[in-house]
N, C-alpha and C positions, 0 to 999 in steps of 0.2 A: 373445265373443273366441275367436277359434280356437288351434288347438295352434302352428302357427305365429308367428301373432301374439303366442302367451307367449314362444315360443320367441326370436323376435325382439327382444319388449324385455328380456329374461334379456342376450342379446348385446349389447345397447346399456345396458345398466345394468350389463354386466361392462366394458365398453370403458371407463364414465365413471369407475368405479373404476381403473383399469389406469392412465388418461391422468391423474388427478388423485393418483395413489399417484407415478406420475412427476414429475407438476409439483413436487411437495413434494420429492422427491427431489434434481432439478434444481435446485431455491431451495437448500436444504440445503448439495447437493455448491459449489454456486458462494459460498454464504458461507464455507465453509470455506478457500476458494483463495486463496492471497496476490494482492492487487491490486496490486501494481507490477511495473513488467518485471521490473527486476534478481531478485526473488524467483521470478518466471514460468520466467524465461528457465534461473534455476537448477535449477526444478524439471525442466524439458524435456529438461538434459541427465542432471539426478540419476539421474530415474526409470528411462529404458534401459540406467542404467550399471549399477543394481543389478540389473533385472533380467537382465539378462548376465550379473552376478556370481552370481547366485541360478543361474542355468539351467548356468552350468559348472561352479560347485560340486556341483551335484545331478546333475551327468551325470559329471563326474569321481569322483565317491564310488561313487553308483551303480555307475557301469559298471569303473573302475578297480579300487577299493578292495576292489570287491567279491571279481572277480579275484583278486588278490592273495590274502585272505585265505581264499580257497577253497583256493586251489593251496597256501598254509601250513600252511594246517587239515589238508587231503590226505594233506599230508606227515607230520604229526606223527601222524595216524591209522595211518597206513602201518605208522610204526617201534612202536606199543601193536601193533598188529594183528603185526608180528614177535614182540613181546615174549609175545603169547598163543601164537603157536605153540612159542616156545623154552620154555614152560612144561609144554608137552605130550612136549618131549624131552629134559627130566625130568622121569620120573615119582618117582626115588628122594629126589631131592631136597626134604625135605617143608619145609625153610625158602628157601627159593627162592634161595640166597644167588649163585648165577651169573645167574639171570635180572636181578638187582639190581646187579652190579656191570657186566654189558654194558649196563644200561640208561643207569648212571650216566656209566661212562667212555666208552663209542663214543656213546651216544643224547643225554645232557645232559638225559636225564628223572631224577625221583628215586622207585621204584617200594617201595612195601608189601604186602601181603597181611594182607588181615582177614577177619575169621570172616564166613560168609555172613548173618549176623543185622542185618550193619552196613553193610546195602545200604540206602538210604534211598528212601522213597518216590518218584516223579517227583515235581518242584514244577513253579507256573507258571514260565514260558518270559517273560524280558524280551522287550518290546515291540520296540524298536531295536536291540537285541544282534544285531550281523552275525554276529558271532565264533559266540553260542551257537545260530545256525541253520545256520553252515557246518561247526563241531564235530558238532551232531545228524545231520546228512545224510550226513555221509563215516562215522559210527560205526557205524549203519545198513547203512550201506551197504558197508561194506569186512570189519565183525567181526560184526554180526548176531548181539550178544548184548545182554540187559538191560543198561542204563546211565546211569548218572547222573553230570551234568555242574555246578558250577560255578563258570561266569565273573564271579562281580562279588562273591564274599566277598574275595578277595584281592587286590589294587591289580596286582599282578608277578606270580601265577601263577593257573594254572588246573587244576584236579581236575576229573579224570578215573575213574569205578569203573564195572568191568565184573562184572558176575556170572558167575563161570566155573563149572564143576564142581563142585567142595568149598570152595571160596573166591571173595572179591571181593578182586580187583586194582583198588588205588590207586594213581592215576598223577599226579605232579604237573611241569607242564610249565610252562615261561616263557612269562607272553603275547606277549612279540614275537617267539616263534618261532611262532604259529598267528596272528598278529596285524599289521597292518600301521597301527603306531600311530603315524603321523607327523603327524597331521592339527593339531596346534596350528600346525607349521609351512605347510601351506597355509592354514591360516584368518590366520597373521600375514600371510602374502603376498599374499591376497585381499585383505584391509584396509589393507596397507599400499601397494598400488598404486591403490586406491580412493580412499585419501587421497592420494596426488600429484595424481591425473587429475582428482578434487575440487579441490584448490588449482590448478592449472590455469585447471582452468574460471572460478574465479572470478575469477582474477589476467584473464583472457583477458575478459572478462563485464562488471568493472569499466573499464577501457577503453573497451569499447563502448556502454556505456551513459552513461559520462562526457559525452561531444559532446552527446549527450541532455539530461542535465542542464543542459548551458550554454545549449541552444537552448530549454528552460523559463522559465531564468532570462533572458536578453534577452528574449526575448517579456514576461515578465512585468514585466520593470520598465519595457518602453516601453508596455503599457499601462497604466501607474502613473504615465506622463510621465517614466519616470527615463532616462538616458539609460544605454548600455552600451559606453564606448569600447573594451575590450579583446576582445570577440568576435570572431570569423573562425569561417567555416565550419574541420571538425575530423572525424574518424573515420571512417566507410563511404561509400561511394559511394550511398548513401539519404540519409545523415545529412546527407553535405555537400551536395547535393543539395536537402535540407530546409531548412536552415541560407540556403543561398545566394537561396532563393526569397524566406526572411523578408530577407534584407536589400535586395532589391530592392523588394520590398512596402513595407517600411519607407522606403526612398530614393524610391520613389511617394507616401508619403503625404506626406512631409518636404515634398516639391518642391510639391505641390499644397497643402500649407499655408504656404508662403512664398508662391505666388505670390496665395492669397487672401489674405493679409497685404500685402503690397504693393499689390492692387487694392485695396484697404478705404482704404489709406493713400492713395492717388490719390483715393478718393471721398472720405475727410476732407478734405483738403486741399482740393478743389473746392467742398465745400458750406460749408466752415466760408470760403471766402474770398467766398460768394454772402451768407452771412448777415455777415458783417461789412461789406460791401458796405450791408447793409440796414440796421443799428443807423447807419454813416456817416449814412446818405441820413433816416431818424430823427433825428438827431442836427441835420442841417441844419434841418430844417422846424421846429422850436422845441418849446413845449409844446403843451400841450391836451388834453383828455380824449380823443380817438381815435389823438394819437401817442402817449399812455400805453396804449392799450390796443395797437397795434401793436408795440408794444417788450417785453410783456406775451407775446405771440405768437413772439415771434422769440426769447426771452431761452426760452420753452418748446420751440420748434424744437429751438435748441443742446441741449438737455439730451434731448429726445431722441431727438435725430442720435449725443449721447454714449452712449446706452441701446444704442442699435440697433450701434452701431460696437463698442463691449464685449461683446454677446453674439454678433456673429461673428466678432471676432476670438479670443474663449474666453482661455486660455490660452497663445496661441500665442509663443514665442519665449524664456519665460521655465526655468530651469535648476530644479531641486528641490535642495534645501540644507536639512542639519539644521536647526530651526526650534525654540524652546521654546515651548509651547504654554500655558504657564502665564503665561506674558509676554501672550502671542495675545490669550488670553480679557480680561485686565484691561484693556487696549489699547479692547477691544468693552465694558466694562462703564462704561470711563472715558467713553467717547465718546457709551455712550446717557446716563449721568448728569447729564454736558455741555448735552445737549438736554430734561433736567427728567421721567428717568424714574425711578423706582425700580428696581436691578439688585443683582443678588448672583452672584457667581462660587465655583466649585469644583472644585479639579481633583484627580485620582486617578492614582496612577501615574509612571511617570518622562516626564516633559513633552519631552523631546529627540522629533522627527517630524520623518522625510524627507519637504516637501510644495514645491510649490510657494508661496513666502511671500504673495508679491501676490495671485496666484491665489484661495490658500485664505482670505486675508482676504477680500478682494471674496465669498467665500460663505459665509463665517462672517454679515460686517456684511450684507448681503441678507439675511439671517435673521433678525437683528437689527431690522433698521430696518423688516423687514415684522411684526417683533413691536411695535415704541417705535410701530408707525402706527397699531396697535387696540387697546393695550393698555398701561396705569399700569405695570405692575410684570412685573420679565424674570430669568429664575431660568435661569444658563449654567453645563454641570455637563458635564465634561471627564472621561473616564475611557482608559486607556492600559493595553494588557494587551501579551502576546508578540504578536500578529497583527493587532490592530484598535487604532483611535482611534476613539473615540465621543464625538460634540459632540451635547449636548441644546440645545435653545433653548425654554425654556417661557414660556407668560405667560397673564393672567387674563384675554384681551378675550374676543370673541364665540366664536370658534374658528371651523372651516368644518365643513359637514356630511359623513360619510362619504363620501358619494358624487360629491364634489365635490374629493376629496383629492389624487388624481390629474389632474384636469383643471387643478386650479392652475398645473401645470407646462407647460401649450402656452404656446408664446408669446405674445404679444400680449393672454391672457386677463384678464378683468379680473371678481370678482366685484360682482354687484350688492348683495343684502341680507344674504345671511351675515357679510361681513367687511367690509361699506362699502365702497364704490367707492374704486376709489384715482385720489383725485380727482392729478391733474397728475401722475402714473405712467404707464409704458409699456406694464405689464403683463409686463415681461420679468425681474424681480427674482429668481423662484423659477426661473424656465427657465435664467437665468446660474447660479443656485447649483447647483443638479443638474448640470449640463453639466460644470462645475468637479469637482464629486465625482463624478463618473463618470470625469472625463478624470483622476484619481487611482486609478482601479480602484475604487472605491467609489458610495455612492449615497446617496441621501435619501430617510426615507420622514417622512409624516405621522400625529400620532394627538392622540389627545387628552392634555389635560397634567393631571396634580395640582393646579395654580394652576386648574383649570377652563376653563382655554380650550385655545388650542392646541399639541402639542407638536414639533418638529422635528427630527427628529434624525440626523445626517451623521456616516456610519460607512467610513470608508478605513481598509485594509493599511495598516501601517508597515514 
């Protein structure tokens, strides 16, 4: 391998690090992010408003405050730097007592003298102290003697010693004469206009996102089959926009499931008046063992002309209405007992479910009766939480094979040796009940049951 070619995969095994240190990164930063608009949409105005707030507080300090406290510092420098010369023009005066009273009544400083012994070392220098970097630089600079400053043993003033001659002059001045200490009041006014522009936003965000909410909730409960009469489109010209599309979509499916409703009812109507036609024309020609078998044939037509007419027509036309579900189940336990099966019922939770009543029966009993068709004994166990309804159907017959769990629901399917033919069935028993629990927002899966055979179980919103 040549020096390139290390060199090369050095660059591709630095890239895969680089691209995989980001991916992680990426997964990270986006689990942390709120996943709802209303939170999204808050952050998108939060974040620029503080940074605004952040970039003018640091440029008004900076540049402002700084100003200020230079040009104070200056000044107070200035009147010490008078007060050293006026020391000089007295020399007789060995207690300095006129330099002390101009400092006190013209100056507003209050000045001592101490022996030179009581000059204190330089200490370190605060970090953020504007004050004790704009005192250092003008002391330097205007008096260009030994000096020790300070700013933060005292809340209200500041000490000032210079090394003169024979003596250190102590100078203690007011901080907001070298000091420009207003800042609680910008930081209330930063925050307190941060918090209006904040409620704003939200009062402004809430609104917006409202129409949203409504066009969730319609959407959702028509595909649950509920209906939503007080909707109208509402809020932005996207939203209403949004809003107006679903209700035309909605008024498309409406109109195309009345008028399969109506042709269904036109083919009832025709074929049930063809086979009553044919039970008559039976009816005339007497007995015999082949008009028993033709009546046999026709009496199985009807039933499933009925099959085929219930699973296209689905649900269609009926209302969703509180429903007790504990009533429901005993209704199905009553009915397989009826027909000499073993059954046991159990329900969990508060039983009140918005469903369609006929509807959800016809998929509850399909459940049922495709249990009472393979199976002695039927174990229906109903559970009711905040979001779901769960209807188990179990029972002891053969059960279906994994791979066959799914297919049970094509239409027309009919198994051969897993679960015994279903002998004078349509094969459309499980395709009505899925259909049903789908057209509730919900669905049906298959597994195996505790009784050993099969179990079923139909889980819809409430």
């Amino acid at each position: 391998m040549t020096t390139l070619d290390v060199g090369i995969a050095r660059l591709r095994s630095a890239a895969i690090r680089v691209s995989d240190g980001w991916g992680r990164f990426n997964v990270s930063f986006k689990r942390i992010m709120p996943k709802g608009l209303y939170a999204r949409a808050l952050l998108i105005i939060i974040a620029p408003m503080v940074i605004l707030q952040s970039v003018v507080a640091f440029v008004f300090m900076e540049r402002h405050w700084n100003l200020v406290t230079q040009n104070l510092s200056a000044a107070v420098v200035q009147d010490i730097a008078a007060l050293v010369e006026l020391t000089k023009s007295f020399p007789l005066d060995t207690e300095h007592a006129e330099v002390r009273r101009i400092a006190q009544q013209r100056l507003g400083l209050v000045v001592d003298f101490l022996p030179t012994s009581d000059m204190p070392p330089p200490g370190p220098k605060p970090f953020f102290s504007l004050l004790d970097q704009a005192l250092s630089l003008e002391l330097r600079k205007q008096i260009g003697r030994p000096f020790w400053i300070d700013t933060v043993g005292r809340s209200n003033l500041v000490e000032i010693r210079i090394a003169l001659d024979n003596t250190v002059m102590r100078v203690f001045a007011r901080r907001s004469a070298a000091y420009a200490s207003n800042s609680e009041i910008f930081l209330l006014w930063m925050v307190g206009t941060s918090l209006v522009l904040l409620a704003v936003a939200i009062a402004f965000l809430r609104n917006q996102i409202r129409p949203i909410l409504r066009l969730a909730d319609a959407a959702e409960s028509f595909g649950k089959g509920r209906d939503a009469p007080n909707f109208r489109p509402r809020g932005a010209r996207e939203v209403r926009r949004a809003a107006q599309a679903f209700l035309e979509m909605k008024a498309r499916i409406e109109r195309a499931m009345e008028q399969r409703t109506a042709m269904l009812a036109g083919v009832s109507h025709d074929l049930r008046t063809v086979l009553t036609r044919f039970k008559l024309e039976l009816a005339l020609l007497g007995g015999g063992p082949e008009v028993g078998a033709m009546k046999k044939d026709v009496d199985e037509m009807g039933r499933m002309l009925e099959a085929y007419l219930a699973f296209a027509r689905g649900d269609t036309g009926e209302q969703s209405a509180p429903t007790d579900m504990a009533d429901f189940l005993d209704e199905l336990k009553t009915d397989a007992e009826r027909n000499g099966h073993k059954a046991s019922v159990t329900f969990h939770g508060y039983p009140i479910v918005t469903v369609k009543p006929a509807a959800f029966k016809r998929c509850l009993g399909n459940l049922v009766s495709n249990a009472a068709r393979h199976a002695p004994s039927i174990a229906i166990t109903g559970h009711r939480d905040h979001r779901w309804l769960t209807v188990t159907v179990d029972d002891d017959g053969p059960g279906i094979p994994a791979a066959m769990r799914e297919e049970v629901f094509k239409p027309f399917l009919r198994l051969d040796d897993a679960r015994n033919q279903d002998e004078g069935g349509t094969g459309l028993g499980l395709a009505i009940a899925r259909d049903i629990a789908r057209s509730h927002g919900g669905d049906i899966l298959l597994g195996d049951s505790p009784l050993g055979g099969l179990r079923a179980t139909v889980r819809v919103p409430v």
